[in-house]
C-alpha positions as CSV (number, residue, x, y, z in Angstrom):
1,X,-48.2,-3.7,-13.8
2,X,-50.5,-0.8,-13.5
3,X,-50.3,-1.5,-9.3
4,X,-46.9,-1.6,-9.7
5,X,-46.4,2.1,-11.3
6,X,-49.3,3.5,-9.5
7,X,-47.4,2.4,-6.3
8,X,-44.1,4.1,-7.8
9,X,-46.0,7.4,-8.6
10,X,-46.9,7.7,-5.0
11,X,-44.0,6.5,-3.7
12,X,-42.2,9.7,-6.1
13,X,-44.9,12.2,-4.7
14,X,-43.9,11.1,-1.1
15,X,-40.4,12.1,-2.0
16,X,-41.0,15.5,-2.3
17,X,-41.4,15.5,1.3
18,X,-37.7,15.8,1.6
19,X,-35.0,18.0,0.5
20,X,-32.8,17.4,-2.4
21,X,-30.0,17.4,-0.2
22,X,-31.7,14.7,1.8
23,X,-32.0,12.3,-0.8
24,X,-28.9,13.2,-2.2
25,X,-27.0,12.2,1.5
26,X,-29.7,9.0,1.4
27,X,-28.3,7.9,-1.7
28,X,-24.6,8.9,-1.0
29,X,-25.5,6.8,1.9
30,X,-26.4,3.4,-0.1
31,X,-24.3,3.7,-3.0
32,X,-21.5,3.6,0.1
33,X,-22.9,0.6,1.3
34,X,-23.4,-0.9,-2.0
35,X,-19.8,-1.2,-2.4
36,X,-18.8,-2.5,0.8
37,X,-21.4,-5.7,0.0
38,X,-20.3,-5.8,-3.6
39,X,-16.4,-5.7,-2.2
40,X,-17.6,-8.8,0.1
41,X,-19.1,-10.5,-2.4
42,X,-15.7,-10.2,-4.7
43,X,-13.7,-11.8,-2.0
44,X,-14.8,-14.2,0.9
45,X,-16.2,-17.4,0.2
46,X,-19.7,-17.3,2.2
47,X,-21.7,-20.1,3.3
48,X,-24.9,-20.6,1.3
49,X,-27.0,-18.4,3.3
50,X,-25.1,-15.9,4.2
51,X,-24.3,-15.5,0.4
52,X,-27.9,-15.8,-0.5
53,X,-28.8,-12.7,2.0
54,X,-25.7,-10.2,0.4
55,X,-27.2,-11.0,-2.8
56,X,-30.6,-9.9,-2.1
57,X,-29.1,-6.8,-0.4
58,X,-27.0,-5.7,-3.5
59,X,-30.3,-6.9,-5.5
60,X,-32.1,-4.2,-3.1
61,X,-29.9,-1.6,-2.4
62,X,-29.6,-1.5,-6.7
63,X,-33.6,-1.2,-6.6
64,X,-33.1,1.5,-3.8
65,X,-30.5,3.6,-5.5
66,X,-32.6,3.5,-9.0
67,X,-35.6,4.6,-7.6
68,X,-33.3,7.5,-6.0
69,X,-32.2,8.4,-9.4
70,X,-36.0,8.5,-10.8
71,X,-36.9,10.6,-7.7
72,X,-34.1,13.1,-8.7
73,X,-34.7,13.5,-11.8
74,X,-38.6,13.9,-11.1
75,X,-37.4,16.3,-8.4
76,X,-35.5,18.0,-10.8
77,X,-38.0,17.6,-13.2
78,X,-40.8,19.8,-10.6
79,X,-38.7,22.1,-9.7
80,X,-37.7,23.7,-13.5
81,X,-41.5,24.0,-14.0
């Protein structure tokens, strides 16, 4: 566990490399194509694979987008101080 947030801490520092805007457009970017798999996964029945491989992608595009949000708000967060 203590890898695990070390790892998110340095990923967060490495996010300051880029622009609010940036990360805003990113996450625009993925929350877009969020939708479009979860608007798949609503309607056509998929073969077993194929349906296993949307699901990880919504599984990681959800992970993407919340570490997004935590990188905002740290963003956020630095830039007040």
């Amino acid at each position: 566990m203590c890898k695990r947030l070390s790892h998110s801490c340095q990923m967060m520092k490495s996010m300051y490399k880029y622009t609010k805007d940036e990360l805003t457009e990113a996450s625009t970017a993925l929350t877009s194509t969020l939708h479009k798999c979860e608007k798949i996964d609503e309607g056509k029945k998929l073969d077993k694979s194929q349906q296993t491989l949307l699901d990880r992608r919504i599984k990681a595009l959800r992970l993407a987008l919340d570490l997004f949000e935590r990188a905002m708000d740290e963003y956020k967060v630095s830039n007040d101080e």
